[in-house]
N, CA, C, O and CB atoms as a CASP TS submission, in Angstrom:
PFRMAT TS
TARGET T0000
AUTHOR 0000-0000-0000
METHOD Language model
MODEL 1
PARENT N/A
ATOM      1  N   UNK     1      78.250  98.360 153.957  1.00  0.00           N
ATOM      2  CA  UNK     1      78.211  98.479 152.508  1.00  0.00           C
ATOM      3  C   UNK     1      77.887  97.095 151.946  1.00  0.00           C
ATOM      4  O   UNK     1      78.227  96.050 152.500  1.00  0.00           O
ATOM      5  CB  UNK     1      79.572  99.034 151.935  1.00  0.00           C
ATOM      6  N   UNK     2      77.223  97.169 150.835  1.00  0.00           N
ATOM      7  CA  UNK     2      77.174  95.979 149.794  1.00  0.00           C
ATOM      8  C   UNK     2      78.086  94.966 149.481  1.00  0.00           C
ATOM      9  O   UNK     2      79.286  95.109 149.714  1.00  0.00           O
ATOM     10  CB  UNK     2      77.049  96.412 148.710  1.00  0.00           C
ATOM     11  N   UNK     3      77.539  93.768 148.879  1.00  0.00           N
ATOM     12  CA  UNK     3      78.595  93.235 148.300  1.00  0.00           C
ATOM     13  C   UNK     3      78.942  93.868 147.295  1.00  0.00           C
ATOM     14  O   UNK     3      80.012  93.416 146.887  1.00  0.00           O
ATOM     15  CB  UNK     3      78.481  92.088 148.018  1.00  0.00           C
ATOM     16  N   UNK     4      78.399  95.086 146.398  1.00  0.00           N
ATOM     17  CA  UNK     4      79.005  95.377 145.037  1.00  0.00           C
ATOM     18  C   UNK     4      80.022  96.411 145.570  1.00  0.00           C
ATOM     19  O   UNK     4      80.851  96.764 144.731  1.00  0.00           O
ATOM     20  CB  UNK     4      77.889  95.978 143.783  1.00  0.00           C
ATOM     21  N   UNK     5      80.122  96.951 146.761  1.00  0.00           N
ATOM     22  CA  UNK     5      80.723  97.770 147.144  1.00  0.00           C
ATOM     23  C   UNK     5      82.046  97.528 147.900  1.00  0.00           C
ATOM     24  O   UNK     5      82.923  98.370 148.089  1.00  0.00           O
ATOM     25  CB  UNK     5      79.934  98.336 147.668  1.00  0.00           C
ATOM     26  N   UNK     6      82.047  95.979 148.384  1.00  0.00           N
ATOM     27  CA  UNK     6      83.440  95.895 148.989  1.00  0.00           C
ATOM     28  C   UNK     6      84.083  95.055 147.739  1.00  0.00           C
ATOM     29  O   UNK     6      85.250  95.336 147.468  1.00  0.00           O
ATOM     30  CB  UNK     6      83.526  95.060 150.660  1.00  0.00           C
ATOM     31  N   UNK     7      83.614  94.328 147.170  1.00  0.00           N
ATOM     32  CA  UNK     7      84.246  94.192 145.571  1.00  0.00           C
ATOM     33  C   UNK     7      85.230  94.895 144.891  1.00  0.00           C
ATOM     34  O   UNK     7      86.266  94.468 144.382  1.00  0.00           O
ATOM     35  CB  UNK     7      83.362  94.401 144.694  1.00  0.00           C
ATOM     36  N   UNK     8      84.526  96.685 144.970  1.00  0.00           N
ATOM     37  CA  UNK     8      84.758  97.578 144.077  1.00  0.00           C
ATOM     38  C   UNK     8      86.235  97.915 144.558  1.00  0.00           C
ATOM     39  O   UNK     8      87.332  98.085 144.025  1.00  0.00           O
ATOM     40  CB  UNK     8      83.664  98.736 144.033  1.00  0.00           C
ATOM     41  N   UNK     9      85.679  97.924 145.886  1.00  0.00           N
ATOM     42  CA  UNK     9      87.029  98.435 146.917  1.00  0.00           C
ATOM     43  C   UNK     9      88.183  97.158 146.602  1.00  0.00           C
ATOM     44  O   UNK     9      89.326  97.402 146.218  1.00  0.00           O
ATOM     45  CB  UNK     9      86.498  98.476 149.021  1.00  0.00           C
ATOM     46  N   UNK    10      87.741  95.991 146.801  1.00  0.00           N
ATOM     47  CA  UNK    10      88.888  95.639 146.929  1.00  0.00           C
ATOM     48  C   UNK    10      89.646  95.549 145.449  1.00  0.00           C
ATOM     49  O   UNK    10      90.837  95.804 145.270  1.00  0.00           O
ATOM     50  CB  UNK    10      88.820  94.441 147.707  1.00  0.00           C
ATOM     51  N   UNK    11      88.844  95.196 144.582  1.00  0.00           N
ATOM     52  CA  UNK    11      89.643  95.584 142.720  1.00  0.00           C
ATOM     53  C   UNK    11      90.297  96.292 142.908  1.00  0.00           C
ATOM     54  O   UNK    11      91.427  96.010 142.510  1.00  0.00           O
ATOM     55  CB  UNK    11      88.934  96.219 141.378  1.00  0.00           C
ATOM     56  N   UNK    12      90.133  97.815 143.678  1.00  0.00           N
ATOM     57  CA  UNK    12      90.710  99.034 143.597  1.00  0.00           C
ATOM     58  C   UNK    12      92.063  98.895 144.114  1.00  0.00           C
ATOM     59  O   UNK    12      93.103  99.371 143.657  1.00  0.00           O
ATOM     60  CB  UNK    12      89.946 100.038 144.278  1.00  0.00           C
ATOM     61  N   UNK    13      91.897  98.234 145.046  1.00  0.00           N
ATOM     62  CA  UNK    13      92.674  97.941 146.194  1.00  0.00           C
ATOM     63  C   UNK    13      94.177  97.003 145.367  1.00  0.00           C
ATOM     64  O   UNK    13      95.404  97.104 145.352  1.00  0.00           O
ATOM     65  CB  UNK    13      91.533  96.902 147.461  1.00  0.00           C
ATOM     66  N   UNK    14      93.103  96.109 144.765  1.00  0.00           N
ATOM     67  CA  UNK    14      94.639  94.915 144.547  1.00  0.00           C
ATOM     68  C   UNK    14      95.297  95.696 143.278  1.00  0.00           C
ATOM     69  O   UNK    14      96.517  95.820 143.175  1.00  0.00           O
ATOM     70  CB  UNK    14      94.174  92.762 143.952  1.00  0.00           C
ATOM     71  N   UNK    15      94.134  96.348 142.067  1.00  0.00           N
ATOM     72  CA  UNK    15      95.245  97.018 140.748  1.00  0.00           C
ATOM     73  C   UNK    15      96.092  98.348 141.795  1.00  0.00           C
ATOM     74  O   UNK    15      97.259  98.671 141.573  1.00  0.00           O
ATOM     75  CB  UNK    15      93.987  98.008 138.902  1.00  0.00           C
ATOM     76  N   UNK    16      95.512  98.785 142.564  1.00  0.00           N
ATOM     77  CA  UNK    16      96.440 100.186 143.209  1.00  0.00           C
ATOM     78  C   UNK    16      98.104  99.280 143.584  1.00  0.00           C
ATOM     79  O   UNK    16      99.225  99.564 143.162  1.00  0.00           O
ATOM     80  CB  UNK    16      95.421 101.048 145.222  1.00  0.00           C
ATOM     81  N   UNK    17      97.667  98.125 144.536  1.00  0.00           N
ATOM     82  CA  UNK    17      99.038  97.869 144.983  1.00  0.00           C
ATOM     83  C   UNK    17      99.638  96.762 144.008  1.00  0.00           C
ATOM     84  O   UNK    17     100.624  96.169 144.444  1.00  0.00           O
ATOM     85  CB  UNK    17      99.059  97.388 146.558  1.00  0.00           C
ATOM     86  N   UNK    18      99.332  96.529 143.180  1.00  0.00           N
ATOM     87  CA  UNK    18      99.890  95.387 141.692  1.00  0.00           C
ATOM     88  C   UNK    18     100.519  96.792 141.373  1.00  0.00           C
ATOM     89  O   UNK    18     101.700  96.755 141.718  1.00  0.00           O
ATOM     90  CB  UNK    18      98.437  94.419 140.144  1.00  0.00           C
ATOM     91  N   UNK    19     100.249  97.779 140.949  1.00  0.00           N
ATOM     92  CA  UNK    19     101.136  98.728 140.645  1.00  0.00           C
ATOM     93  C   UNK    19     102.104  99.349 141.703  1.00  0.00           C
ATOM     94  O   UNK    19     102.706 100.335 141.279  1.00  0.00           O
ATOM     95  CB  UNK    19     100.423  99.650 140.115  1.00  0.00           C
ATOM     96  N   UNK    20     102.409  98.950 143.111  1.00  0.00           N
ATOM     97  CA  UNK    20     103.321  99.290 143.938  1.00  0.00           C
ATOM     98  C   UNK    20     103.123 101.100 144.336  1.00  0.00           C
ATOM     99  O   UNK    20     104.035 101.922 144.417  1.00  0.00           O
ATOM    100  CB  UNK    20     104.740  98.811 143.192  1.00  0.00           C
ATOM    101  N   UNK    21     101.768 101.318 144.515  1.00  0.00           N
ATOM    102  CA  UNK    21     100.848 102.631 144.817  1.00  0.00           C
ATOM    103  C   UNK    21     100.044 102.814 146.378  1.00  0.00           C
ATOM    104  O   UNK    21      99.137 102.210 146.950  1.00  0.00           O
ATOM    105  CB  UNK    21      99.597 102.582 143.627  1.00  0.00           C
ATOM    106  N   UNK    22     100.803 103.838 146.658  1.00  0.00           N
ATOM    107  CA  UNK    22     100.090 104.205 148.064  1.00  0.00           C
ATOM    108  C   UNK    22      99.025 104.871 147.530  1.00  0.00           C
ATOM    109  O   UNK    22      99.021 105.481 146.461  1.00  0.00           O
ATOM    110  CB  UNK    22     100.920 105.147 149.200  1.00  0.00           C
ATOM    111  N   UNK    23      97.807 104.693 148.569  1.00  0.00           N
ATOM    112  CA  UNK    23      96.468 105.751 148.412  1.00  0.00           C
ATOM    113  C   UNK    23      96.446 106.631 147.805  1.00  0.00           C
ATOM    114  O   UNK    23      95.757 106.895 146.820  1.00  0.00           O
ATOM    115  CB  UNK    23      96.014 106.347 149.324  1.00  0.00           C
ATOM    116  N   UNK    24      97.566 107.470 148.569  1.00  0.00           N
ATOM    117  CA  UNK    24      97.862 108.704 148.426  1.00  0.00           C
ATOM    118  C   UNK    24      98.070 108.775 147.178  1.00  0.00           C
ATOM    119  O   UNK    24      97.412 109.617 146.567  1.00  0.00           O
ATOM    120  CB  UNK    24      98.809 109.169 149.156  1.00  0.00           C
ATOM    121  N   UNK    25      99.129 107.846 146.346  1.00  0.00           N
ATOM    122  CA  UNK    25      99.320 108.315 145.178  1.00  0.00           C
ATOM    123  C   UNK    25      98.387 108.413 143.759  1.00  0.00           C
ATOM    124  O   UNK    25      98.489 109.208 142.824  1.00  0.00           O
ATOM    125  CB  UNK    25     100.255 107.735 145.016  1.00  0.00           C
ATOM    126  N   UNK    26      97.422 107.271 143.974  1.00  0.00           N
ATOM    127  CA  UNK    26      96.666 107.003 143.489  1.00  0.00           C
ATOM    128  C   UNK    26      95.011 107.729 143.782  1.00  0.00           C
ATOM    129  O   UNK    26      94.108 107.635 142.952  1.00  0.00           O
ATOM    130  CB  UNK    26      96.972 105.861 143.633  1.00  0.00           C
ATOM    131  N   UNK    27      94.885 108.347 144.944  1.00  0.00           N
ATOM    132  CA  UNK    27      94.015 109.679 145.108  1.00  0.00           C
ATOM    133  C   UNK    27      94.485 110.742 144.419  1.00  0.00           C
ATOM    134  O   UNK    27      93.717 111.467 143.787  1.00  0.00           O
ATOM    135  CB  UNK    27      93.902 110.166 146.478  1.00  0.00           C
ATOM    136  N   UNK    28      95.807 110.950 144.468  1.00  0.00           N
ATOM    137  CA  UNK    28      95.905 112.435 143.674  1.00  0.00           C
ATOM    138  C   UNK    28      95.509 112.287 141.823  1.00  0.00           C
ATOM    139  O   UNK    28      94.793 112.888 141.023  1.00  0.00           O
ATOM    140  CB  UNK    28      97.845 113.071 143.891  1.00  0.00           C
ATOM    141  N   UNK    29      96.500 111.067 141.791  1.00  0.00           N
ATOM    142  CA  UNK    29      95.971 110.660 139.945  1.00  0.00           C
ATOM    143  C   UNK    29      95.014 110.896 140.122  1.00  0.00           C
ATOM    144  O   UNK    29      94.791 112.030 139.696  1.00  0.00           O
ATOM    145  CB  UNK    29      95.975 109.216 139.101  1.00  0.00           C
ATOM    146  N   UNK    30      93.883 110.298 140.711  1.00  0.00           N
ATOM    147  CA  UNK    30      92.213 110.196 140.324  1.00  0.00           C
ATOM    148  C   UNK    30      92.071 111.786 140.653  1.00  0.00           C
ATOM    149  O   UNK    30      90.927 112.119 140.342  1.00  0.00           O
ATOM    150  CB  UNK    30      91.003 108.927 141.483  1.00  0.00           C
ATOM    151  N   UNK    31      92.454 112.359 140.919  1.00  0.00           N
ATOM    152  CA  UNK    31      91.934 114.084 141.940  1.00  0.00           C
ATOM    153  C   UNK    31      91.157 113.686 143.158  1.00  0.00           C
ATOM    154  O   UNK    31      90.390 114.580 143.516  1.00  0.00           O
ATOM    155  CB  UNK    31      90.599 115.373 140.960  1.00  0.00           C
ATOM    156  N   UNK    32      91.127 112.507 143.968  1.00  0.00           N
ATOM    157  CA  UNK    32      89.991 112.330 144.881  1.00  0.00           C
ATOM    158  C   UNK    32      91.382 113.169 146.161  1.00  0.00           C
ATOM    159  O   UNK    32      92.435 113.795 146.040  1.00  0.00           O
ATOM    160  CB  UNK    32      89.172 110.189 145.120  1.00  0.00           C
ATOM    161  N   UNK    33      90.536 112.673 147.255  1.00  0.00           N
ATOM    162  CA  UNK    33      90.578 113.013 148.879  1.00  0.00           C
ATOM    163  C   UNK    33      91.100 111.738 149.177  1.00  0.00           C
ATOM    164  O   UNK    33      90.471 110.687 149.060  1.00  0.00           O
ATOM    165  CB  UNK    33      89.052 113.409 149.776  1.00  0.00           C
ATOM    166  N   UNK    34      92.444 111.869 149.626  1.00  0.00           N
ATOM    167  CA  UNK    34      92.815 110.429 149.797  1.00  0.00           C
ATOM    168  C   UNK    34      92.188 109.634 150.969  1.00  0.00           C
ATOM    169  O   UNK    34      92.312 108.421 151.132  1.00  0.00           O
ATOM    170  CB  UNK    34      94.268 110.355 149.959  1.00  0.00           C
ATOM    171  N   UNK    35      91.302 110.727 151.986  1.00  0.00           N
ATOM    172  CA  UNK    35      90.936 109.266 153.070  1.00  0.00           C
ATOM    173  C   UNK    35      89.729 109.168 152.580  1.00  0.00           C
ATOM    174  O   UNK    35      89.028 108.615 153.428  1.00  0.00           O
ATOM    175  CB  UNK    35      90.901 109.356 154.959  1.00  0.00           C
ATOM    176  N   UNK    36      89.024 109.471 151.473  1.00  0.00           N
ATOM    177  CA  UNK    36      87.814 108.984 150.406  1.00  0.00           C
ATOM    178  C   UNK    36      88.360 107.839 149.535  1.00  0.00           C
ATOM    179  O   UNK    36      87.645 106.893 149.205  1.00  0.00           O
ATOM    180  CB  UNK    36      87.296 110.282 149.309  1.00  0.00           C
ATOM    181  N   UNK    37      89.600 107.951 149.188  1.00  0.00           N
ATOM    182  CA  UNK    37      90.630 106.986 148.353  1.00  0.00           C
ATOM    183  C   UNK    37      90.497 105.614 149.612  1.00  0.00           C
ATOM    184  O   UNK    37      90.364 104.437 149.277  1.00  0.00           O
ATOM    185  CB  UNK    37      92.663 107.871 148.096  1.00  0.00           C
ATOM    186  N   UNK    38      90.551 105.969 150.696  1.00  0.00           N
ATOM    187  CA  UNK    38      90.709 104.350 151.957  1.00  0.00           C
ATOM    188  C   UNK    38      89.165 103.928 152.431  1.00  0.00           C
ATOM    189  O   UNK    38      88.906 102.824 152.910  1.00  0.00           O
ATOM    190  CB  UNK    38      91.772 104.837 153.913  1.00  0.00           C
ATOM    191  N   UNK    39      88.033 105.143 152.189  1.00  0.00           N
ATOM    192  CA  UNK    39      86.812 104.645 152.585  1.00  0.00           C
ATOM    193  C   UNK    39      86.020 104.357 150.995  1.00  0.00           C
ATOM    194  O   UNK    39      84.793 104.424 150.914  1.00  0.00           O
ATOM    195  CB  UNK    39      86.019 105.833 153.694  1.00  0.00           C
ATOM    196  N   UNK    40      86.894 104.032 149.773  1.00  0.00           N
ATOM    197  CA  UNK    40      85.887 103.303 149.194  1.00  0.00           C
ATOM    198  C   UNK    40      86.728 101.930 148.873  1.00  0.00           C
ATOM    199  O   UNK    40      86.159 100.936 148.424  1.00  0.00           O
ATOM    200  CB  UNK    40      85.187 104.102 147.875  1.00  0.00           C
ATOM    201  N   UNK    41      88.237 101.969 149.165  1.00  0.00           N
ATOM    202  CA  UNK    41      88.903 100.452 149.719  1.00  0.00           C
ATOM    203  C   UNK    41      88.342  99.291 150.232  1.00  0.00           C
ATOM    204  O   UNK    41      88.271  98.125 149.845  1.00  0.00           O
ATOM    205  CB  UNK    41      89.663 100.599 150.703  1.00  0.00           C
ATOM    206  N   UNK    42      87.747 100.259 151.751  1.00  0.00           N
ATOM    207  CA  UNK    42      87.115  99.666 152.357  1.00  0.00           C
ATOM    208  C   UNK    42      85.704  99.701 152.691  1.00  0.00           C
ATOM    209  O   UNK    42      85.351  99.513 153.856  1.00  0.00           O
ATOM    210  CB  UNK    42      87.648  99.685 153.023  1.00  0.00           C
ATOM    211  N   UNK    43      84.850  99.932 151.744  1.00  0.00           N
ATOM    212  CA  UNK    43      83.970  99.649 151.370  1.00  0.00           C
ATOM    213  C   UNK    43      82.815 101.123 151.931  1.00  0.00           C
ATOM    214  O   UNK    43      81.814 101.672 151.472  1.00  0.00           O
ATOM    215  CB  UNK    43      83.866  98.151 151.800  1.00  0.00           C
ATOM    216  N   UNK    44      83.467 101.239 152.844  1.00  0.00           N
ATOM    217  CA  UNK    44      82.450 102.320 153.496  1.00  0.00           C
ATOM    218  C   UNK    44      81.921 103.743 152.854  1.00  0.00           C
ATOM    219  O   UNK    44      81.360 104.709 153.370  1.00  0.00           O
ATOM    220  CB  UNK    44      83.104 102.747 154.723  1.00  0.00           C
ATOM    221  N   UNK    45      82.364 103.440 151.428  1.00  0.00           N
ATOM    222  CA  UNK    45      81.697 104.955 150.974  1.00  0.00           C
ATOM    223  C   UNK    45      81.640 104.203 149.383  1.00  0.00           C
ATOM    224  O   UNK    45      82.431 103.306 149.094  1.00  0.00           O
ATOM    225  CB  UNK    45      82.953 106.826 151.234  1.00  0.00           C
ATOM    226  N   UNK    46      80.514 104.743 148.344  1.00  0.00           N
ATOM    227  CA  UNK    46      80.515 103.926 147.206  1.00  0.00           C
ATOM    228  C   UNK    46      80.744 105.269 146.346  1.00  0.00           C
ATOM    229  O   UNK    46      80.100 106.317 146.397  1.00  0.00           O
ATOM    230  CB  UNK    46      79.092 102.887 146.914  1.00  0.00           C
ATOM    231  N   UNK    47      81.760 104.959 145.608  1.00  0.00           N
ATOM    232  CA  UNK    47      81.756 105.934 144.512  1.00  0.00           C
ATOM    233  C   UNK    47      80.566 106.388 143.675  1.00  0.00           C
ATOM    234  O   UNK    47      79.557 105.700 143.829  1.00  0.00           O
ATOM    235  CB  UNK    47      82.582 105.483 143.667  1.00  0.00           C
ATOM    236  N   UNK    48      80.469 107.488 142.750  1.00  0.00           N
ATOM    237  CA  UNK    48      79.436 107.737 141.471  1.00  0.00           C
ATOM    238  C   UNK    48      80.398 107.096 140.424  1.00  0.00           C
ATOM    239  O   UNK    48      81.574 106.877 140.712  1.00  0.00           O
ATOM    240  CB  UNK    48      78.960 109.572 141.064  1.00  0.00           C
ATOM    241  N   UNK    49      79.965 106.852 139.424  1.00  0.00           N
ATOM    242  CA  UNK    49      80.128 106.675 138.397  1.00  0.00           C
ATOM    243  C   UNK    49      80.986 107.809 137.554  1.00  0.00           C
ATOM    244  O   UNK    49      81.423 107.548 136.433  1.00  0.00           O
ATOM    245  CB  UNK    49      78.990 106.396 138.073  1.00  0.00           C
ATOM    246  N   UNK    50      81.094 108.486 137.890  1.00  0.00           N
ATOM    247  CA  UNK    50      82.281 109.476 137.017  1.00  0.00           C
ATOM    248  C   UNK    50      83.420 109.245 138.524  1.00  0.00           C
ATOM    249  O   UNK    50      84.627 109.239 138.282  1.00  0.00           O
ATOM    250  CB  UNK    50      81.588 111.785 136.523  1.00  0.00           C
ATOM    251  N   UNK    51      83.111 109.125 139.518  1.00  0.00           N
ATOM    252  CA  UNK    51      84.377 108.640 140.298  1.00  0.00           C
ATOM    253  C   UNK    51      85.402 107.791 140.023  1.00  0.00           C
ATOM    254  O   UNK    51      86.616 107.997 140.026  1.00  0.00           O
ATOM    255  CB  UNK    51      84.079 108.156 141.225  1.00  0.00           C
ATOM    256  N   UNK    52      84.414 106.260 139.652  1.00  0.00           N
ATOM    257  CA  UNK    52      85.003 105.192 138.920  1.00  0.00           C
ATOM    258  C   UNK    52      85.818 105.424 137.847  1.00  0.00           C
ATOM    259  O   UNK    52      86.922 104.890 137.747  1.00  0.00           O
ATOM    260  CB  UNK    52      84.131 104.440 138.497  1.00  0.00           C
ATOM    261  N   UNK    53      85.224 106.414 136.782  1.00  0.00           N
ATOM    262  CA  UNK    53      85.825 106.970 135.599  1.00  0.00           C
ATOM    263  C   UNK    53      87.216 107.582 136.245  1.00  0.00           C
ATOM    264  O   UNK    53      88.256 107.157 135.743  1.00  0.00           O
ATOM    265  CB  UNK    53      84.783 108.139 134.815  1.00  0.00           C
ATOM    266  N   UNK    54      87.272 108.082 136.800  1.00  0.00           N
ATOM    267  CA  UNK    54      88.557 108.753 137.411  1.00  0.00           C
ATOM    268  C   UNK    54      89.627 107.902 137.830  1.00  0.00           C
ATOM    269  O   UNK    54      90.820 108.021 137.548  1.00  0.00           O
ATOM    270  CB  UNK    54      88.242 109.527 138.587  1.00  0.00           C
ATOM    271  N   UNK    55      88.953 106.844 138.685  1.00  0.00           N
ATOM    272  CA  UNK    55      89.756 105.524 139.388  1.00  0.00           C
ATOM    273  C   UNK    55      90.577 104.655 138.025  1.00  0.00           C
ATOM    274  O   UNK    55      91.776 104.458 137.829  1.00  0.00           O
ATOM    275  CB  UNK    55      88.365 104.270 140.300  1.00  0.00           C
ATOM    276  N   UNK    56      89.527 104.314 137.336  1.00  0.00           N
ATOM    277  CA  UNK    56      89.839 103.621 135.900  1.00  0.00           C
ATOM    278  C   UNK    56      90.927 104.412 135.129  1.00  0.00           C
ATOM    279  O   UNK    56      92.062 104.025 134.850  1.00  0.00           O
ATOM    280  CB  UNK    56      88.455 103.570 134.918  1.00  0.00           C
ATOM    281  N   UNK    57      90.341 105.608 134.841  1.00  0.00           N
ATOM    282  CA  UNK    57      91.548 106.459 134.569  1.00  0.00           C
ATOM    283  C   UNK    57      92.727 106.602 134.936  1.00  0.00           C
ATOM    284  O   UNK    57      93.592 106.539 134.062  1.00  0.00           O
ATOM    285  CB  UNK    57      91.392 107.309 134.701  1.00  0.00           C
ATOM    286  N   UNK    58      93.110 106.829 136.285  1.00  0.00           N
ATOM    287  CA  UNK    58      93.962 107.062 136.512  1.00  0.00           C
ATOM    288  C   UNK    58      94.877 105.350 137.254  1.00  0.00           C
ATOM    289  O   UNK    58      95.961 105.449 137.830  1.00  0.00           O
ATOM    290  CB  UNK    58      93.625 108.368 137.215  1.00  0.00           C
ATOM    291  N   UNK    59      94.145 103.923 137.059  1.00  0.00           N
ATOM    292  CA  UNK    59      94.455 103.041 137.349  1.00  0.00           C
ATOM    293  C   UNK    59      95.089 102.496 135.390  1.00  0.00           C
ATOM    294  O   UNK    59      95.927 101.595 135.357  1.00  0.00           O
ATOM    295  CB  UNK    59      93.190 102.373 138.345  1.00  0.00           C
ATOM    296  N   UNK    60      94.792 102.879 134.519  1.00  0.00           N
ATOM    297  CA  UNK    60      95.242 102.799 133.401  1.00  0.00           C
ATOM    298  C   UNK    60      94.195 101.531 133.148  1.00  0.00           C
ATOM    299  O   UNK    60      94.556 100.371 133.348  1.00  0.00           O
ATOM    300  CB  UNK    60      96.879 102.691 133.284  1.00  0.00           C
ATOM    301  N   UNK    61      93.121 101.807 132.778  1.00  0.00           N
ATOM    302  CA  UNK    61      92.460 100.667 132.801  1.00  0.00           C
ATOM    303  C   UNK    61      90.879 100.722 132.373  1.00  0.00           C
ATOM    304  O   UNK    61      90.223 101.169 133.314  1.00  0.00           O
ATOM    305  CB  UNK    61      92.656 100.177 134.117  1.00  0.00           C
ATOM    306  N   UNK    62      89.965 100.358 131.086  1.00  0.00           N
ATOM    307  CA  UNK    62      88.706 100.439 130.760  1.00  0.00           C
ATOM    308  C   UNK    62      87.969 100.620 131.830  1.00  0.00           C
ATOM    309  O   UNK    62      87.975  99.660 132.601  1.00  0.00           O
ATOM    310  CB  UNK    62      88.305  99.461 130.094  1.00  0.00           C
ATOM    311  N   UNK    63      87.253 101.645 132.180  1.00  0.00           N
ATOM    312  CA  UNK    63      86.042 101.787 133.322  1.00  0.00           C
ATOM    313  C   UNK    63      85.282 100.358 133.360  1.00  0.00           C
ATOM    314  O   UNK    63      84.857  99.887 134.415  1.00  0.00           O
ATOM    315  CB  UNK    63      84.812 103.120 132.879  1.00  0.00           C
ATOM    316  N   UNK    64      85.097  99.442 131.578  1.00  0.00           N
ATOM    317  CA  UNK    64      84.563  98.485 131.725  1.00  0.00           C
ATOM    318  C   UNK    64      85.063  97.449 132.461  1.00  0.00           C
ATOM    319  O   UNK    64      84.367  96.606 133.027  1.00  0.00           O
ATOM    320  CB  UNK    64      84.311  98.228 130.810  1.00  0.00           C
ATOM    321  N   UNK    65      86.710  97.513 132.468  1.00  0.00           N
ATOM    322  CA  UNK    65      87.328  96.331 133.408  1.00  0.00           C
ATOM    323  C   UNK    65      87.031  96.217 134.381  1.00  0.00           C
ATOM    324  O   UNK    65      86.767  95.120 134.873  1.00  0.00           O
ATOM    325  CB  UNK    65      88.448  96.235 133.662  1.00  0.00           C
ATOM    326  N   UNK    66      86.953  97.672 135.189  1.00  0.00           N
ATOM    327  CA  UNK    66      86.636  97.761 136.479  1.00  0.00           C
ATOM    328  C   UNK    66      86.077  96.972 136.965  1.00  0.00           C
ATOM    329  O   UNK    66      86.467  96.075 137.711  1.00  0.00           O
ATOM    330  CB  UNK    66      86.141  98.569 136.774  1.00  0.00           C
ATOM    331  N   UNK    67      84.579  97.347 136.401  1.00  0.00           N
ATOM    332  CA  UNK    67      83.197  97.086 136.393  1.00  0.00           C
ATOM    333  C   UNK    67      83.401  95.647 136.688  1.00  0.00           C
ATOM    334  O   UNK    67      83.191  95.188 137.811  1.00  0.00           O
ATOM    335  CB  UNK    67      82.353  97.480 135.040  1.00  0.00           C
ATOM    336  N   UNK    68      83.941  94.706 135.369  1.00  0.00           N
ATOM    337  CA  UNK    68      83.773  93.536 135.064  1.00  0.00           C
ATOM    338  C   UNK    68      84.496  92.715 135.803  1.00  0.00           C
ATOM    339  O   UNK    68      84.375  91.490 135.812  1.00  0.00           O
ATOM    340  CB  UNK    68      83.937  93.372 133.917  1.00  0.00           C
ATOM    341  N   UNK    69      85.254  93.346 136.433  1.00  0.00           N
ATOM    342  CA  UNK    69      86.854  92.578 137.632  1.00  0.00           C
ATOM    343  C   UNK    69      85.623  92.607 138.487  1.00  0.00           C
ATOM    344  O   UNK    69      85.197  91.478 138.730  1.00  0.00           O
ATOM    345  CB  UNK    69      88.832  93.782 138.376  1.00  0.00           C
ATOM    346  N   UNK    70      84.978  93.535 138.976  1.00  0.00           N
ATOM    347  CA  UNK    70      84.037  93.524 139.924  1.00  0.00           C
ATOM    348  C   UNK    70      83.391  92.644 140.179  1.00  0.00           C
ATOM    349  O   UNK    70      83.181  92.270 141.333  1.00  0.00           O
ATOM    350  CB  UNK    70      83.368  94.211 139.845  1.00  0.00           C
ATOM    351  N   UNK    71      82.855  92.029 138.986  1.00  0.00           N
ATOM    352  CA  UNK    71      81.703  90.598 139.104  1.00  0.00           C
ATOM    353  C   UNK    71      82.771  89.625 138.986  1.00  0.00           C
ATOM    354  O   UNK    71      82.091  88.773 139.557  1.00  0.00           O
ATOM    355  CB  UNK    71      80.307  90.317 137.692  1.00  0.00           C
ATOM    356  N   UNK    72      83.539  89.187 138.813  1.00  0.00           N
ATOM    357  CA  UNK    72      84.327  87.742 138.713  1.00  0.00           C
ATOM    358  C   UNK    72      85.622  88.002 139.676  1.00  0.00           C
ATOM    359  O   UNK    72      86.755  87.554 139.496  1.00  0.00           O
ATOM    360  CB  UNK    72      84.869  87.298 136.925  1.00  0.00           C
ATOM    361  N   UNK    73      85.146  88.887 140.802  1.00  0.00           N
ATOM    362  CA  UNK    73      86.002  88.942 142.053  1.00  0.00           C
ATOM    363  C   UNK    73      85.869  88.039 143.086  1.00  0.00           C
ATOM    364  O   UNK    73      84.737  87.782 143.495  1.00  0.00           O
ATOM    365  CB  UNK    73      85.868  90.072 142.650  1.00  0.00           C
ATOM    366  N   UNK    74      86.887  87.489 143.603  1.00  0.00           N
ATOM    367  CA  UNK    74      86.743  86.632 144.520  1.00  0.00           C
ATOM    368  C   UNK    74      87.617  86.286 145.215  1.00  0.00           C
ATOM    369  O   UNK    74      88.307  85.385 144.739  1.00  0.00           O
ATOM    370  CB  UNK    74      86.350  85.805 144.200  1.00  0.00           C
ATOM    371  N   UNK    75      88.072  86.886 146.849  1.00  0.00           N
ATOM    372  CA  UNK    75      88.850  87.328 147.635  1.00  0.00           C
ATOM    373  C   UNK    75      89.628  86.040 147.747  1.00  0.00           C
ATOM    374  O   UNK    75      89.063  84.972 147.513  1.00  0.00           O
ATOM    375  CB  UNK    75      88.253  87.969 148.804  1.00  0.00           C
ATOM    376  N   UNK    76      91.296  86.106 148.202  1.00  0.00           N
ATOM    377  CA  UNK    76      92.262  85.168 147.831  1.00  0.00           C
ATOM    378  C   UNK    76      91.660  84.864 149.622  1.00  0.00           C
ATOM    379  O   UNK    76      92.126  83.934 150.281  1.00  0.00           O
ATOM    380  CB  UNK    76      94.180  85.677 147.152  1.00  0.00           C
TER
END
């Protein structure tokens, strides 16, 4: 996968566990498939764009943040 794609994953990754959230819990909020919830973590599958909407959604958070955490990401 891309760099825009392990980015995405990992944003996903750090707001899921800043909120103290297993996959799991955070696949069902979104309605996804939770081992779709660990392969776009880790980069290996890229969401659509109404996916994101879902992620954002259910991460409590502007689809634009997402987006924008995305570009000014930069792994600790």
């Amino acid at each position: 996968m891309d760099d825009v794609g392990e980015k995405f994953g990992a944003v996903v990754r750090q707001l899921r566990e800043s909120r103290g959230w297993s996959q799991e819990r955070l696949a069902g909020l979104a309605e996804l498939n939770r081992s779709y919830m660990g392969e776009i973590e880790r980069a290996t599958a890229m969401p659509s764009l109404a996916t994101a909407a879902k992620l954002a959604q259910a991460l409590e958070v502007p689809l634009s943040q997402l987006i924008s955490d995305c570009e000014r990401f930069a792994p600790a």
